[in-house]
N, C-alpha and C positions, 0 to 999 in steps of 0.2 A: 585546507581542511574544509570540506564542500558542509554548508550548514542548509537541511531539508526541513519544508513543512508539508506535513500531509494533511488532507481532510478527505474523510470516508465517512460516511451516513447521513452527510451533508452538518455533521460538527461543525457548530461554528467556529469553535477552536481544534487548529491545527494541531497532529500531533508533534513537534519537534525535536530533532536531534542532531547533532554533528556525526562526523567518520571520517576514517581518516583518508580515505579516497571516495572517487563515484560510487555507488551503488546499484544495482541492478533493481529494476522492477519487482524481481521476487524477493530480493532483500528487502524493499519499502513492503511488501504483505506481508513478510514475515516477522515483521518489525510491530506493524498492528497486531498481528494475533498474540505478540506477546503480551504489549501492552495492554490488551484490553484481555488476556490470561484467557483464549482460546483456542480450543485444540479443533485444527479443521477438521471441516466434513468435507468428505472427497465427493467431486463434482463427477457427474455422469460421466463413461466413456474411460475408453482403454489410458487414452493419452489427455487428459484434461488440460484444456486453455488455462490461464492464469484469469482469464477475465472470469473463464467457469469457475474458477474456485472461489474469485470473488465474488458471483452471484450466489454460489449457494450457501458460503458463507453471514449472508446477508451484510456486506462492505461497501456497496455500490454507490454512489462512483467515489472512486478513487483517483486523488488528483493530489502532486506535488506540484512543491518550484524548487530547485535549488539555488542555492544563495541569491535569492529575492529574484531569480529570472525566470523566465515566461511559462505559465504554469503548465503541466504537462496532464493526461489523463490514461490512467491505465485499465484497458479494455482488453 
């Protein structure tokens, strides 16, 4: 059971959670917008990057580890 911490806006406190498997990158965004009771705004463009929705979401940067290893950044 893979235990994540995330930080976006440069929070000093991580958001944290457990699941019962990996996650994917849009599951960790989708995970903030609940938490912080956000409904996105869609980023420019037919096919929007996840990094773009993070920008215009204003989340930037977004960074995990899971279960305390090496943190990762999602762009």
């Amino acid at each position: 059971m893979p235990f994540y911490k995330v930080w976006y806006r440069n929070n000093p406190q991580p958001l944290e959670f457990s699941s019962a498997g990996r996650v994917r990158d849009e599951e960790i965004v989708e995970r903030i917008f609940q938490h912080e009771s956000i409904t996105p705004v869609a980023a420019a463009g037919d096919a929007p990057t996840l990094g773009a929705l993070i920008e215009a979401n204003g989340l930037a940067p977004v960074r995990y580890a899971e279960d305390e290893g090496e943190p990762y950044t999602i762009e």
